[in-house]
N, C-alpha and C positions, 0 to 999 in steps of 0.2 A: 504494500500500500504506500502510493504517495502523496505526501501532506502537500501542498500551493502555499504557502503565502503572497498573496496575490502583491504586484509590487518587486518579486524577489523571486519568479523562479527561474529555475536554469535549463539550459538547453537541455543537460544531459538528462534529468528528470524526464521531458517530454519528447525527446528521443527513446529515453523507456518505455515508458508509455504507447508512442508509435511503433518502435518494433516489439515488445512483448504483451501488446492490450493491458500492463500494469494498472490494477485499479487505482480509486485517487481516492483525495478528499480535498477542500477548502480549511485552511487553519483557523480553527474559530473564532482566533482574535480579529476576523476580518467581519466577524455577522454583526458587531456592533453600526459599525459603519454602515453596513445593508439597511440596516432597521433604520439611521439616523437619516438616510437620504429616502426611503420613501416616507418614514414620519413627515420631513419638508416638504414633500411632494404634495401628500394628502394635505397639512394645514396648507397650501397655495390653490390647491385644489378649491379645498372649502372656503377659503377669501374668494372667489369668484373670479379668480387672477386668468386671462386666456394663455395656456403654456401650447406650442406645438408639437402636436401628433397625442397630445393627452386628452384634450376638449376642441383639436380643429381636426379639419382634415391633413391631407400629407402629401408631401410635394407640390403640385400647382394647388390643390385643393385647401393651402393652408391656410385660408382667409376663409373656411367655414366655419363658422362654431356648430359644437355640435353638443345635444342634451346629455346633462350630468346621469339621467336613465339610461343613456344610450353607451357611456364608455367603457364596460367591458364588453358591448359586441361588438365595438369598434375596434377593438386591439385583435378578437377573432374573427374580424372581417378582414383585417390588415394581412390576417397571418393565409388568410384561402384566397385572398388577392394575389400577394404576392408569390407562390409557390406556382413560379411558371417555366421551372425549368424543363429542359429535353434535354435527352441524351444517355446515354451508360451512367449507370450510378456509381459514383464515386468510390471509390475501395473502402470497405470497411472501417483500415487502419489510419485512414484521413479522417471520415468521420469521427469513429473516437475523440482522437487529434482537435478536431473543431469543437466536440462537445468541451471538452477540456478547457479548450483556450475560451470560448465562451463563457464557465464557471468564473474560470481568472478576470476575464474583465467584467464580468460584473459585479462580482466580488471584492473591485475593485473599491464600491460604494457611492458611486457617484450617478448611478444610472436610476437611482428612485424604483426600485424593485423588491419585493418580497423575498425576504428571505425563504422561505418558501419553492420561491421559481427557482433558487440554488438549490435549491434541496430536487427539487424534482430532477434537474440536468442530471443529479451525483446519483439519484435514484435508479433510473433510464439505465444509464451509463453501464453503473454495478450489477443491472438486469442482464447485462446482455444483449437490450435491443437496439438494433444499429436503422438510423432512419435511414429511410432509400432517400438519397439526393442525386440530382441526376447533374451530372458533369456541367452541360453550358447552361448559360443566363445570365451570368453576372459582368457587367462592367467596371466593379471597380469604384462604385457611383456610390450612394449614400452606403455605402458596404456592400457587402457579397448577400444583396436583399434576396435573391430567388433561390441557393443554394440554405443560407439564416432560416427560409422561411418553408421551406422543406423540412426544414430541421424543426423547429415552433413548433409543425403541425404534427407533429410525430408526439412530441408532447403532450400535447391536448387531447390524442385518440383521435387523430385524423391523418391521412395521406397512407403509405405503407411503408412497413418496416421488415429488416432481414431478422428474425426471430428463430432460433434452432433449427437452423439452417433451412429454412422455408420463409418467404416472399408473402407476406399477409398482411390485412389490414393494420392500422398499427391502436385502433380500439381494442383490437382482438388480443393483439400479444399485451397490451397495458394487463386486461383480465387475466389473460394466463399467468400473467407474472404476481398479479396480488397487488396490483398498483390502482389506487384511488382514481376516481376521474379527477380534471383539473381546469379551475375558469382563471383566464387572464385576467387582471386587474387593470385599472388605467396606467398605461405606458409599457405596459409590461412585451407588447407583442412586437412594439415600437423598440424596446432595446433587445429583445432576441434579434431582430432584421436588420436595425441597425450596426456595423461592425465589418471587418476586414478578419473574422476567423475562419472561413473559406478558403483565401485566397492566402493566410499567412500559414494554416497547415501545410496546404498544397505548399509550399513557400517551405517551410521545412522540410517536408521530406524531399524536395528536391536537395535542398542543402545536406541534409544526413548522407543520401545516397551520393551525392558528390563528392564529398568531404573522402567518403570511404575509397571511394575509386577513384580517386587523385592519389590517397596512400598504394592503393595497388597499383596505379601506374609506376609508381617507383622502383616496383618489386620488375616490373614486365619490361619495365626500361633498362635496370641492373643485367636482367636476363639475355635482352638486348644486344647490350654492351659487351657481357660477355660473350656471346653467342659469337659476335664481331671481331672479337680481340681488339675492342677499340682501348682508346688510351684513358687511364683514371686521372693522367694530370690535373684536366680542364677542372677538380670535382676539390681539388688543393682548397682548405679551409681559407687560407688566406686570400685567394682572390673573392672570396665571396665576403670575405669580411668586410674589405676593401670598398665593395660596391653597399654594402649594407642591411638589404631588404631582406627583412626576416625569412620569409618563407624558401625564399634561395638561397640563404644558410642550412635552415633544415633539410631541402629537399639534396643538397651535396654532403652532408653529414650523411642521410640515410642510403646516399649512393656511395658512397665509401664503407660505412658500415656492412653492407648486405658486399660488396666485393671484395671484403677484405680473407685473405690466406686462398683466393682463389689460385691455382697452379697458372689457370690462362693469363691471370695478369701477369703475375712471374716472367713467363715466355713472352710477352707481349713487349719486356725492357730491352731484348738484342735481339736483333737481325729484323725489321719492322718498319721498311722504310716512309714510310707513309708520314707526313710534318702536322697534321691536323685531319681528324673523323670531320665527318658530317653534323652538321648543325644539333641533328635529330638528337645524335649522342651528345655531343660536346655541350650544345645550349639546355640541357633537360632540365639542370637544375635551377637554370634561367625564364624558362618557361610554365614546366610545373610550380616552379617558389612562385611566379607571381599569382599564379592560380590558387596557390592557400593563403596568398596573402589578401585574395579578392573574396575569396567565400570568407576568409574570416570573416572580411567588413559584412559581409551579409548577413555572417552570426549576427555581430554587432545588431546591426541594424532588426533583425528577427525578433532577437530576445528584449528588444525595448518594445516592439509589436505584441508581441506575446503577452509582456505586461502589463499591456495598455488599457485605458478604458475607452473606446471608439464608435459609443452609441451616440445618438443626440436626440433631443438636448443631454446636458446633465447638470446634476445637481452639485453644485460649487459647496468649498468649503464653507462659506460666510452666508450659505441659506440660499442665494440665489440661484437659477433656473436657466441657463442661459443657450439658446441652438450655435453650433458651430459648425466644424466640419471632419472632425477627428475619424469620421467614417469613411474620407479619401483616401483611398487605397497606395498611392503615391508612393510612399514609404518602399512596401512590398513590392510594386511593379520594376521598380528601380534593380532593387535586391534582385528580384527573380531576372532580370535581365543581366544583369552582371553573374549568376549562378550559370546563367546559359552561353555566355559567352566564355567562362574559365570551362564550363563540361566540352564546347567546342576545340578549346585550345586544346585542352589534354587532350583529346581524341584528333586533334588533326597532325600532333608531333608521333604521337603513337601509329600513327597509320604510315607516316615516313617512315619510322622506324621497321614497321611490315615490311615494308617497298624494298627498305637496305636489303633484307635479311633473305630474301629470295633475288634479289637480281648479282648474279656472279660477277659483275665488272665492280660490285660496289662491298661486297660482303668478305674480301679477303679470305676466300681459298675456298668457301660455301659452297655445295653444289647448286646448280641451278634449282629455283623453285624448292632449294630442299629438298629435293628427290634423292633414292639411291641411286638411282638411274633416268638422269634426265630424258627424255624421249622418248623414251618407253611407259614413263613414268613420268605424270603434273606435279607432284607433291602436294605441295600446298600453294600453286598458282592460282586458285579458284578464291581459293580462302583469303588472300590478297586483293581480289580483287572484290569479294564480299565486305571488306573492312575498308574500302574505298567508299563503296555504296553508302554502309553505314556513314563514314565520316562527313560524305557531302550532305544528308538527310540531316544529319547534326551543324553542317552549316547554316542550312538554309532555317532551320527550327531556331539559331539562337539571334536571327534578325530581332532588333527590339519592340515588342509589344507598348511600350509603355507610350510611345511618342505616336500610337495612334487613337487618341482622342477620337467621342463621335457625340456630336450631342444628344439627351435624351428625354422624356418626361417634361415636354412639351419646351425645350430650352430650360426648364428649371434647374438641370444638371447639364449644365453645357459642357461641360472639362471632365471629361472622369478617365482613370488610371490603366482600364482592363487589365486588371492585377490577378483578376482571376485565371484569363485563360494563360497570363504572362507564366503564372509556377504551376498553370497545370500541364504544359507542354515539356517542361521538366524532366518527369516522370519517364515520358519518352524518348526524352533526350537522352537518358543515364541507362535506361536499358541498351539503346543503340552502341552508347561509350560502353559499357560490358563488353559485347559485344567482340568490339574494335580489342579492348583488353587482351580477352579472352583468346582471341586471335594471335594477337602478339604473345600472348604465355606458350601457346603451342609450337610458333615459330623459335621465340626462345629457346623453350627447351630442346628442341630440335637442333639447332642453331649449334648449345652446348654441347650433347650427344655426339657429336660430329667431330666434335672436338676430344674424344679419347684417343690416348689415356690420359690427357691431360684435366685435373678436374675441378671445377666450379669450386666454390667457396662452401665453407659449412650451410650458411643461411640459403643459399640460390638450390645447395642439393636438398634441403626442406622443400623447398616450392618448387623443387623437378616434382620429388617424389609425391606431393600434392595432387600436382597435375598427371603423372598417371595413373593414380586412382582412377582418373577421370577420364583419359583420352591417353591413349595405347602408344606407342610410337608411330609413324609413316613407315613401317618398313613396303608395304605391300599398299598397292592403292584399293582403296573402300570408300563407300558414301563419305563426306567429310562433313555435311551435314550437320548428324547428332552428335560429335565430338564437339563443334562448335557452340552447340548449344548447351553442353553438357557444361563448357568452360566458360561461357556466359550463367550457368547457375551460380556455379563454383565463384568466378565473380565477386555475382551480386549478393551470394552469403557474405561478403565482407570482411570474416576475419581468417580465413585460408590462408588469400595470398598477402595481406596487410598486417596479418598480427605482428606483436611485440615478441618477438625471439631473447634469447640471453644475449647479451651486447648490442643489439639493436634501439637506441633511445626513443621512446615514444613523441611524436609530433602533434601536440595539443591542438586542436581547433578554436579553445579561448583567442578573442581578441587579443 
């Protein structure tokens, strides 16, 4: 179980959460503040004060008042209004993720909500019932309203839900579960809808799965290199000092560590006449460091998202009431563009590094394609040119989302972020980079093999012997297909080819 303190939580908390459905809670020194922001609410209520989306309409509508008999069917009109999304419903483990991040910022106190309505999200949650939210709808605009309100209505006993592992109403599985019905109060449907948790989970797990496969690029690039007999000079702590940027310090640390007492570098110091590799090899820790140093900022930028409170209006410390705009997704859009453009890079240096490792004029003494027998034998010419495919697919996917504004809800939201579909393409993007990885691990180890009796480093014969668990050698040609695929699981499990070995230093994702 993990505890929120809303204000204070950590990635790696809701990283857990994400990959292991870890159940939660809210720290209860948060529900004073709950209680204290909807007591304000109700006395402004009851002075007859107009606040919007509480007693008006919403969006262009907000110049209507509307009767104090009428405001909780207004917040369940809000909520079957807006639940207009289409498409494949969001993974589970995003959901979760959303319910979460929603608890935390409302939890936050500032949103004029019942303590209660926290209580039902943590209820749900701990049940096991995952609402169905369907992938598109959201721009980004007053929050991730069509995704939000998917979600709302899963609450209340309306829309459906995935329930032991069956697709049903979501009245149906509230009952089977022993869960109370439940009526919105004034505002209450307005801050479920209101918010960027949508678009800031999708926004996480793109960062999680990146983060992880940028560390395995390290390992598949080391492999690489050695496969190569390329040179370790370039990887010298002190040029990297030199230039400064964290993340290209770590990422030539970890390429020195993973080739250190390799035999091939040994043989690699005479008779070699080659003065400088290829970019691919020599710039990796140039190009992957600045790749952790960009998802960091995205941590960064995530986990103040995470902790936010992003409905509107909300309720100020000093009593007052005030609409803003903290449910522009901006923030996120940004981040996820920048997570899309480091998951490009890694996968576009790594897809060189493929190209080296099969073409003989480039790969120092390789056979062609890696084959035993070139001509007779493709090797892994196919899978080369799969990891191509992939990588351009990953070009064109990390064009930025954020700079296409479209106005909406009659101009009343004329500027919005599309944050949502910006980290939902993500997703896509990092299975593709697998992918491309996974490829390069195969060529690697092949690469190395080639190279007896001469033999790899302690750390790289771990992550041979990894890999053929999973995909056999090339001696003989066979579909190439399910090995690829197999080494795209392998992958995307994470801690295979990225773990923390003995002598190997771990590389923090902390800003």
């Amino acid at each position: 179980m993990i505890q929120f303190e809303p204000g204070k939580v950590s990635l790696d908390d809701l990283e857990s959460l994400y990959r292991h459905s870890t159940h939660f809670q809210i720290h209860p020194g948060a529900y004073p503040r709950i209680a204290d922001s909807v007591g304000t609410l109700s006395r402004r209520i009851g002075e007859g004060e107009t606040i919007y989306g509480v007693n008006t309409g919403f969006g262009k509508l907000a110049s209507v008042r509307i009767n104090g008999d009428s405001l909780a069917l207004l917040q369940k009109n809000l909520v079957r209004s807006h639940a207009a999304g289409i498409g494949e419903p969001l993974p589970a483990n995003i959901v979760r993720l959303m319910m979460a991040l929603k608890c935390i910022s409302l939890a936050r106190g500032a949103s004029g909500v019942r303590v209660e309505l926290v209580d039902r999200i943590q209820q749900v949650y701990s049940a096991g019932i995952i609402p169905v939210i369907p992938a598109q709808g959201s721009v980004g605009a007053s929050g991730d309203l069509a995704p939000l309100a998917h979600m709302a209505a899963a609450l209340i006993g309306e829309g459906d839900v995935f329930y032991q592992g069956e697709r049903i109403p979501a009245g149906r599985a509230l009952q089977m579960a022993g869960i109370a019905s439940f009526e919105l109060q004034a505002k209450e449907g307005l801050a479920l809808l209101n918010g960027t948790q949508a678009s800031t989970a999708l926004a996480l797990a793109g960062l999680f799965g990146a983060w992880r496969l940028a560390l395995c690029s390290l390992t598949t690039a080391a492999l690489s290199i050695d496969a190569a007999m390329g040179s370790s000079a370039p990887f010298h702590d002190e040029i990297h000092q030199l230039r400064g940027h964290r993340g290209q310090i770590d990422s030539a640390r970890r390429l020195r560590e993973l080739l250190s007492g390799s035999e091939i570098r040994e043989s690699h110091l005479t008779g070699d006449e080659r003065v400088q590799d290829p970019y691919c090899l020599r710039c990796a820790p140039q190009v992957i460091g600045a790749c952790l140093d960009q998802l960091r900022q995205v941590a960064a930028t995530l986990k103040i998202e995470a902790n936010a409170a992003t409905d509107n209006p909300l309720v100020l410390s000093d009593g007052d009431i005030v609409s803003g705009g903290n449910f522009h997704a901006e923030p996120v859009a940004l981040a996820a563009d920048q997570t899309a453009i480091a998951i490009a890079e890694i996968g576009s240096i790594a897809q060189r590094r493929i190209a080296m490792l099969v073409d003989p004029s480039l790969s120092f003494g390789l056979p062609a394609f890696l084959a035993l027998d070139p001509g007779l034998k493709s090797g892994l010419m196919i899978a080369e040119v799969t990891s191509a495919a992939l990588m351009s697919e990953n070009k064109a996917l990390s064009n930025p989302r954020s700079v296409d504004s479209t106005p909406t809800s009659a101009n009343q939201e004329d500027h919005v972020s599309m944050a949502c579909h910006a980290a939902r393409r993500l997703l896509e993007m990092n299975e593709n980079l697998a992918g491309i990885l996974g490829i390069e691990a195969l060529c690697g180890a092949q690469g190395v093999e080639f190279r007896t009796p001469l033999a790899t480093s302690p750390s790289l014969q771990h992550a041979i012997r990894t890999i053929r668990q999973h995909a056999a050698p090339f001696d003989d040609e066979r579909m190439i297909s399910p090995d690829i695929e197999a080494m795209k699981t392998l992958v995307l499990s994470g801690d295979a080819l990225c773990d923390v070995q003995q002598g190997i230093t771990a590389i923090e994702m902390t800003p």
